[in-house]
C-alpha positions as CSV (number, residue, x, y, z in Angstrom):
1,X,-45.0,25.5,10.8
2,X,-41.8,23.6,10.5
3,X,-39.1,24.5,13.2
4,X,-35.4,26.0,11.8
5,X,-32.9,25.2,14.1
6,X,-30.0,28.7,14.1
7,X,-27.7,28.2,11.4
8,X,-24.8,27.4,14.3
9,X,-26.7,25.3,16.2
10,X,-27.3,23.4,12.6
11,X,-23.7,23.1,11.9
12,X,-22.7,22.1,15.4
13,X,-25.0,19.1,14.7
14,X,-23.8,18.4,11.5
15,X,-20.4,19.0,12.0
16,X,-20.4,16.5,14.6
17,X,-21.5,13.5,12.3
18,X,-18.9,14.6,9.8
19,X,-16.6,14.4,12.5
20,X,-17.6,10.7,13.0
21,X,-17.3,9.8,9.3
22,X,-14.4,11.1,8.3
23,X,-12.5,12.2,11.6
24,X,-12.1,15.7,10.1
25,X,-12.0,18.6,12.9
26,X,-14.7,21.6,12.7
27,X,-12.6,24.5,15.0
28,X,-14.6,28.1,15.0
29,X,-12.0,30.8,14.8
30,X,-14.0,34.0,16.8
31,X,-11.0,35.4,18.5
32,X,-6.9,35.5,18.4
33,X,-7.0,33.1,21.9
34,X,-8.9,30.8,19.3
35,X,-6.7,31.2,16.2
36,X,-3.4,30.9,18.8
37,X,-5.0,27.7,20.0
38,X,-5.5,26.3,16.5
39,X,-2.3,27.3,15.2
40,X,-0.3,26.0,18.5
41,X,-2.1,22.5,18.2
42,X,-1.3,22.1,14.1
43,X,1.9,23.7,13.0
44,X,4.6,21.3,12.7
45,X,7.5,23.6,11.7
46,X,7.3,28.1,10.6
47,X,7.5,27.0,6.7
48,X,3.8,26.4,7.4
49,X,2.7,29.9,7.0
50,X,-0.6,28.9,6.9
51,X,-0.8,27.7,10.4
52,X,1.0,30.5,11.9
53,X,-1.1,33.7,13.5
54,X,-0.4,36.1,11.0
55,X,-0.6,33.5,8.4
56,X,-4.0,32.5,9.4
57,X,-5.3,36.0,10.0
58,X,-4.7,36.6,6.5
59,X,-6.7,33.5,5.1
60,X,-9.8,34.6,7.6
61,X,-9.7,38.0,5.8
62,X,-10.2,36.5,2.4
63,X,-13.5,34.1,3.8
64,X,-16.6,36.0,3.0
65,X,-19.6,35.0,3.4
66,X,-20.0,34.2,-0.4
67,X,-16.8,32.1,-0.4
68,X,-15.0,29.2,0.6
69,X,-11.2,29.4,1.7
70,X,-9.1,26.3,0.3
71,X,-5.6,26.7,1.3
72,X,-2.2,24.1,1.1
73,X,0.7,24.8,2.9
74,X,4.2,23.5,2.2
75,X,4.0,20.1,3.3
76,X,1.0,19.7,1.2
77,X,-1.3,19.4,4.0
78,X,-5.0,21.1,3.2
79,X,-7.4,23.7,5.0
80,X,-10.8,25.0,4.4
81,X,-12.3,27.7,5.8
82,X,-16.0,29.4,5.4
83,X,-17.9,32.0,7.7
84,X,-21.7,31.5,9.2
85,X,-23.1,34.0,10.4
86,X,-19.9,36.4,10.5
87,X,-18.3,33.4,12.3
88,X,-15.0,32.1,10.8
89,X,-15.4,28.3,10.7
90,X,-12.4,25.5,9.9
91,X,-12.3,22.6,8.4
92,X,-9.1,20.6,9.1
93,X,-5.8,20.2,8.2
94,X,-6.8,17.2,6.0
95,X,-4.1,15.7,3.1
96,X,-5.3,14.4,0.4
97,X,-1.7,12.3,0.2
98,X,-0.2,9.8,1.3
99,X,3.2,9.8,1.6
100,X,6.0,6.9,1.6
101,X,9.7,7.2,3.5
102,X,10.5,7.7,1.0
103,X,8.9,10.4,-0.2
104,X,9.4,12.2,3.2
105,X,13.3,12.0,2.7
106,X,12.9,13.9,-0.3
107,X,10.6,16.3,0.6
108,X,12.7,17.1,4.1
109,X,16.1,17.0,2.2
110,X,14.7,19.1,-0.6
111,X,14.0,21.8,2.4
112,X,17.2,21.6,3.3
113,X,15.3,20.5,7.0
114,X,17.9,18.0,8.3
115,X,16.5,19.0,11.8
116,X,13.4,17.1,11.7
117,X,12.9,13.3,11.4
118,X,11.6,11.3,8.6
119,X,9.3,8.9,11.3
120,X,8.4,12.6,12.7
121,X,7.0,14.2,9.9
122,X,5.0,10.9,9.2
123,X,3.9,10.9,12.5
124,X,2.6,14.3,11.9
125,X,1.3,13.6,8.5
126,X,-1.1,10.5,9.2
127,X,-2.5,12.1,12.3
128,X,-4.4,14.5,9.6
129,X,-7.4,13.0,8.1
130,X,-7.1,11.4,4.5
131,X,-9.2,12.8,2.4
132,X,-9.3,14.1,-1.4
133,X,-9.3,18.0,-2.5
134,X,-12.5,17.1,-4.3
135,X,-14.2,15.2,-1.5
136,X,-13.5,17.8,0.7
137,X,-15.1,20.5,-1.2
138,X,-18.2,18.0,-1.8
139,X,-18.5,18.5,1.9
140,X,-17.9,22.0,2.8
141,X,-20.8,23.0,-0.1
142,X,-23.3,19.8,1.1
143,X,-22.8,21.0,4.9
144,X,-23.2,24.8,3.4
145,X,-26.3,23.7,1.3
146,X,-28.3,21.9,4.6
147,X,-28.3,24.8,6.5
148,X,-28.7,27.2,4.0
149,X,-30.5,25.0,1.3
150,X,-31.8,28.4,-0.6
151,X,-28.4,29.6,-1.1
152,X,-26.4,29.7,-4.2
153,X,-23.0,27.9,-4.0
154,X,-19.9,29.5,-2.7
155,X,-17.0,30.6,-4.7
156,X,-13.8,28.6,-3.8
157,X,-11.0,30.6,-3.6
158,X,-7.4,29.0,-3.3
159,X,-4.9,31.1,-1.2
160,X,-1.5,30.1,-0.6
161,X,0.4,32.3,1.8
162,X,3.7,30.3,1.5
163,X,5.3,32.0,-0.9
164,X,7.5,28.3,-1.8
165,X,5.3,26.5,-4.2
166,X,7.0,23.5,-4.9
167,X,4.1,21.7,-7.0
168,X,4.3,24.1,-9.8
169,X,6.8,23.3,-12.6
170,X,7.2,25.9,-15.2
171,X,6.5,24.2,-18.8
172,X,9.9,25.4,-21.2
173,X,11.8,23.8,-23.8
174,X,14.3,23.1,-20.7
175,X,11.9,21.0,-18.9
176,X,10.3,19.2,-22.2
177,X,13.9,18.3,-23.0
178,X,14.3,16.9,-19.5
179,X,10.9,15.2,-19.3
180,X,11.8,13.3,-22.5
181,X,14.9,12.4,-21.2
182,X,13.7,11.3,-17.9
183,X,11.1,8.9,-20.5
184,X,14.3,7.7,-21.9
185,X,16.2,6.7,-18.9
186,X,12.5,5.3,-17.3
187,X,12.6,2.7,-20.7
188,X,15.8,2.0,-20.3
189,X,15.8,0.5,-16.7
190,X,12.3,-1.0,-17.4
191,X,13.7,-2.9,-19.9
192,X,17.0,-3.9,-18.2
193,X,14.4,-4.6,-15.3
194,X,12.5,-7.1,-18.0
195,X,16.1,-8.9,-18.6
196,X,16.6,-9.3,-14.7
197,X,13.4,-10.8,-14.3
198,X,13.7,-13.2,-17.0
199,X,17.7,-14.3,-15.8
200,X,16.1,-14.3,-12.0
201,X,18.7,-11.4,-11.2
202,X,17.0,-10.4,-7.8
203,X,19.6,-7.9,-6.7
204,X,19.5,-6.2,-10.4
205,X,15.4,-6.1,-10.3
206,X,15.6,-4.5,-7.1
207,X,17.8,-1.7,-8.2
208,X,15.9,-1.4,-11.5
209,X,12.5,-1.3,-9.8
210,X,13.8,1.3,-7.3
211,X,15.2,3.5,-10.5
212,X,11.7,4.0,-12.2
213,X,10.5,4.8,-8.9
214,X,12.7,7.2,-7.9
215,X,11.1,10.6,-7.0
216,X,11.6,13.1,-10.1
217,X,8.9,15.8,-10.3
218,X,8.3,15.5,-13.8
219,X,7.3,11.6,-13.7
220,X,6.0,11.3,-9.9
221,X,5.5,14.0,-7.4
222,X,5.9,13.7,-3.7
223,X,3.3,11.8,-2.1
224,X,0.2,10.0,-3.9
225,X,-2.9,8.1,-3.2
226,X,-3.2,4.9,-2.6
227,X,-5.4,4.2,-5.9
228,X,-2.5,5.7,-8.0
229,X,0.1,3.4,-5.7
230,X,-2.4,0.2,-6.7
231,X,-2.6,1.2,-10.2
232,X,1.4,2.0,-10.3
233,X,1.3,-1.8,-8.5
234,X,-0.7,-3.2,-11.3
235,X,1.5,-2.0,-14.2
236,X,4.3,-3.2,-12.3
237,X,2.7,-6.9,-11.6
238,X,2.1,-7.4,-15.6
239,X,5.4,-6.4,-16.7
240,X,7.0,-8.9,-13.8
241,X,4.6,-11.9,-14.5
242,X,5.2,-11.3,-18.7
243,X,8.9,-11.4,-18.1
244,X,8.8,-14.3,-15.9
245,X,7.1,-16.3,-18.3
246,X,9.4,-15.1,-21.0
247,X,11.9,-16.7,-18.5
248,X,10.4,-20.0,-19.0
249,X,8.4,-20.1,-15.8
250,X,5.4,-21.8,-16.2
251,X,2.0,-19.7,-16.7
252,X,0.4,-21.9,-13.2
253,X,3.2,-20.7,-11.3
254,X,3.4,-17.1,-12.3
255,X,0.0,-16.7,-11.9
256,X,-0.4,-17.9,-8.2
257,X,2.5,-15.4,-7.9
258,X,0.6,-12.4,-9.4
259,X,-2.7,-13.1,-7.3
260,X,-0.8,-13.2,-4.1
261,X,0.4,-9.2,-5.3
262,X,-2.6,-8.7,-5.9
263,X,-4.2,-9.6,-2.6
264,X,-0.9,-7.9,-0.9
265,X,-1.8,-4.7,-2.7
266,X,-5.6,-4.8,-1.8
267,X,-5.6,-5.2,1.8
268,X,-2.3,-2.4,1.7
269,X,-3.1,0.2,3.9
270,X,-0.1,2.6,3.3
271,X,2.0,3.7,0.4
272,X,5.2,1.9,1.6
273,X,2.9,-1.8,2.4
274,X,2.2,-1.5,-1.3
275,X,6.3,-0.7,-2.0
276,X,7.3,-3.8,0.1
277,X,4.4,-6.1,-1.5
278,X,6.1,-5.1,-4.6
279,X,9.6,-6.1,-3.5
280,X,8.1,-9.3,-2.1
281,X,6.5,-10.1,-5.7
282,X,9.8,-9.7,-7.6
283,X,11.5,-11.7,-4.8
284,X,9.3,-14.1,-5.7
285,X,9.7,-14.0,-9.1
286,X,13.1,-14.1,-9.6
287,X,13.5,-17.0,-6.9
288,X,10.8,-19.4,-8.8
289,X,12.8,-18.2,-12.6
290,X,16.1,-19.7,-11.0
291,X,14.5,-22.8,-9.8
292,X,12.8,-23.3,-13.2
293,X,16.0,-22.6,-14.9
294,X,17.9,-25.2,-12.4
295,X,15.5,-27.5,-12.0
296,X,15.4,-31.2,-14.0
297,X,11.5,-31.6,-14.1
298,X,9.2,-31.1,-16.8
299,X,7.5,-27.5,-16.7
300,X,3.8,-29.5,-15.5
301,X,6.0,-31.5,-12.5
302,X,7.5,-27.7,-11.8
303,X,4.4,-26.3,-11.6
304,X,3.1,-28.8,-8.9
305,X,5.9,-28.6,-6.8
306,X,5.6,-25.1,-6.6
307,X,1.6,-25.6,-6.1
308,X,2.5,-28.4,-3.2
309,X,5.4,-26.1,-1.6
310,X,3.6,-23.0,-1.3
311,X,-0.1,-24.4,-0.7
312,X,0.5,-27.3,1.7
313,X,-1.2,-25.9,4.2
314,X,-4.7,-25.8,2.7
315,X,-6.7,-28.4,0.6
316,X,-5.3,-29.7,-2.5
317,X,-6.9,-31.1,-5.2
318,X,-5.6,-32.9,-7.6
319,X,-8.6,-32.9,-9.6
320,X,-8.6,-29.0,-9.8
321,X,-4.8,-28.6,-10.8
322,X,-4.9,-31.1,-13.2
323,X,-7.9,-29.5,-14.6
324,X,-5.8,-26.2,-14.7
325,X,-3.0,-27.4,-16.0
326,X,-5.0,-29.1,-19.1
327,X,-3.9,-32.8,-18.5
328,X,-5.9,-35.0,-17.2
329,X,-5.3,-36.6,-13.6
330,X,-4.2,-40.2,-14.3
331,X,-1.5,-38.3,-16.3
332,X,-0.3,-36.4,-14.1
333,X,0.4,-38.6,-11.6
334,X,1.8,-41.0,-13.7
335,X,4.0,-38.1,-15.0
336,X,4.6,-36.6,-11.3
337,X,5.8,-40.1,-10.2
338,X,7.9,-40.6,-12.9
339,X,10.1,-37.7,-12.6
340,X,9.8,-37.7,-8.8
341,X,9.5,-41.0,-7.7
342,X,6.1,-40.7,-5.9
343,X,3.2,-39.7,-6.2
344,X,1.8,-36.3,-5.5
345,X,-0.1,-36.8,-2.9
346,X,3.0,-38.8,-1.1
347,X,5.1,-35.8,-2.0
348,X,2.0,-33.8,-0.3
349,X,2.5,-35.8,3.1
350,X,6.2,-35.5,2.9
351,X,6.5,-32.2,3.0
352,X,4.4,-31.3,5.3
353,X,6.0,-33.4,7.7
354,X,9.1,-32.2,7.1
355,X,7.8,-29.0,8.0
356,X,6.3,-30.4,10.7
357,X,10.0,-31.3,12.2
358,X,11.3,-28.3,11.7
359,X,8.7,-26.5,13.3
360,X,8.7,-28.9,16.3
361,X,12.2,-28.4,16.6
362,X,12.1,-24.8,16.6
363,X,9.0,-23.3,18.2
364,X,6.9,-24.0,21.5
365,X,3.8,-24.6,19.6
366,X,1.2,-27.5,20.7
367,X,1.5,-30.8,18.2
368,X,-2.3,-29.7,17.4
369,X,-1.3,-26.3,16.3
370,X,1.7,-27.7,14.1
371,X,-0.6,-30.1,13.1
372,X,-3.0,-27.4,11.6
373,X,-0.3,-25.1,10.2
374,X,1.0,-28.0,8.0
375,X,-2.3,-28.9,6.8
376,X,-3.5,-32.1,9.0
377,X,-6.2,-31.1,11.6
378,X,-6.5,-34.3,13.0
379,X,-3.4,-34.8,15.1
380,X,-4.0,-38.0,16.0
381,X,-3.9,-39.0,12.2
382,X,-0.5,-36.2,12.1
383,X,1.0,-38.2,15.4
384,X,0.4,-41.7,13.3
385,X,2.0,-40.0,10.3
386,X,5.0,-38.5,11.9
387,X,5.8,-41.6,13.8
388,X,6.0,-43.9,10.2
389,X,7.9,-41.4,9.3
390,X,10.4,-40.2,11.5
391,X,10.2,-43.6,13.6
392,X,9.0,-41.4,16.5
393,X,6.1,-39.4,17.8
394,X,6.1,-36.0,17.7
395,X,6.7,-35.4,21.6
396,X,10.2,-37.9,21.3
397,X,11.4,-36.2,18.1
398,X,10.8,-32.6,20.4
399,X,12.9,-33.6,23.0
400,X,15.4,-35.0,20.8
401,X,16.1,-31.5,19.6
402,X,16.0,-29.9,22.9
403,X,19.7,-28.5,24.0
């Protein structure tokens, strides 16, 4: 005969794994000295009437033992409760957003609560467990299902005590008219956003960039995900690399652009990282536009100054960018050395000497460690380099800059 643990003593076990996974708090709620604790060590400010007492009391009076609770409070912050065995179980506060400074300002200011910080309400924020509405739920009813695996699955009821529902937008002709308008204005300053970008207007792509971001309910409510921030990132490094090209900076250069976004946005592990990656990438942009606009090279000597300047560090191989630029090697250097005066590879060593200097001159770091960050491991071939260079080893040209 197999053995059944007691349906508490199951969840105990299983609640402590889920625990492990996902961080997310299992709290039983027997008696007021339990729902006083629970509510004293999660309520952030009295708008969360769910996470007051009386608030609380109210939710554990809707949890029978057929349904599941699901409840949001007014700083969109999630809690699920279900009973076993007449015992009143919680799961949470979880969010299932992530929010941005910015996103916090407006939410605060919006409830007129000037009296709590921006960093504050963060703090409180990420401290809950990020998770989505849908995952959640998949939990509860698994967890439910393993310890009563004969059981039919739970109703889930959503309660809100908060009476201040700030998600829900009535649908009228009023708001059409102002969603359509707020589609207008969004066109406008992606287009004038387009224009900056191709004239390498940095300031103006800024301020265009931070217009169709701003936080209107009917295009973007407070807080998201981080998948909708990636795929908001996306949309945002097309239209930037299209007009950049449109600019006349070369495809080579606007690509090596784009893939450093998109590594950026992938290894982003908050809603504002993504936000400044962005920034960075039209930075970038506009910057490389101006120089191409400026510059007197050919577009293929551009784009191997801006392979050399921003890849001198690692291997590079002629071979490979000659190959990507559809030429064939002997031309480009010929080319290269025409229009420069050397060749590429010469223009390779120069520049990372130069760098070199300037990091000699201005950090503590060992000649093998500058030697590595410019790109030339071997510092004894770096220190024979620098000294045809700069008619000095490294060491001499260090003190020389010494105060």
């Amino acid at each position: 005969m197999d053995f059944v643990l007691p349906p508490l003593q199951h969840f105990f076990l299983l609640s402590s794994l889920l625990h492990e996974l996902y961080h997310l708090e299992f709290t039983v709620l027997q008696t007021e000295e339990d729902i006083s604790a629970f509510c004293s060590q999660h309520c952030f400010h009295p708008l969360q009437k769910e996470f007051t007492p009386a608030g609380l009391d109210k939710i554990i009076l809707q949890a029978a033992p057929d349904t599941i609770v699901h409840t949001i409070d007014y700083f969109r912050i999630h809690l699920m409760l279900f009973t076993l065995e007449q015992t009143c179980i919680a799961m949470g506060p979880f969010c299932p957003l992530l929010f941005s400074q910015k996103d916090a300002c407006t939410l605060l200011s919006d409830s007129r609560l000037h009296t709590i910080g921006t960093m504050e309400f963060l703090s409180y924020a990420s401290a809950c467990p990020f998770l989505s509405e849908k995952h959640a739920r998949n939990i509860v009813r698994s967890l439910l299902h393993c310890i009563y695996p004969y059981e039919d699955d739970r109703t889930i009821i959503d309660l809100t005590v908060n009476s201040i529902q700030p998600e829900k937008i009535e649908e009228s002709e009023s708001t059409r008219a102002n969603y359509a308008l707020l589609l207008e204005k969004r066109y406008f300053y992606e287009q004038n956003f387009r224009k900056n970008i191709m004239e390498g207007n940095q300031r103006a792509a800024l301020l265009n960039l931070a217009n169709m971001e701003q936080d209107v309910s009917y295009l973007k409510r407070i807080g998201s995900t981080l998948e909708n921030e990636k795929i908001g990132a996306a949309i945002s490094r097309t239209t930037a690399r299209l007009a950049a090209m449109d600019g006349g900076l070369p495809g080579i250069t606007a690509d090596q652009i784009s893939n450093q976004n998109t590594k950026d946005t992938l290894t982003a592990r908050t809603v504002d990282d993504i936000l400044r990656a962005k920034e960075k990438m039209i930075c970038s942009y506009c910057a490389a536009v101006r120089a191409t606009k400026e510059s007197q090279y050919s577009v293929l000597v551009q784009s191997v100054l801006y392979e050399i300047e921003h890849k001198f560090h690692q291997d590079i191989s002629l071979s490979d960018l000659a190959n990507e630029l559809a030429v064939s090697k002997n031309y480009l250097i010929k080319r290269f050395k025409t229009e420069v005066g050397m060749t590429p590879i010469q223009y390779l060593t120069d520049f990372r000497l130069k760098r070199a200097a300037m990091l000699l001159a201005e950090h503590t770091l060992s000649i093998q460690n500058i030697a590595n960050v410019v790109g030339i491991p071997d510092s004894n071939y770096f220190t024979k380099l620098f000294k045809k260079s700069f008619h000095m080893t490294p060491q001499q040209y260090r003190k020389t800059k010494i105060i």
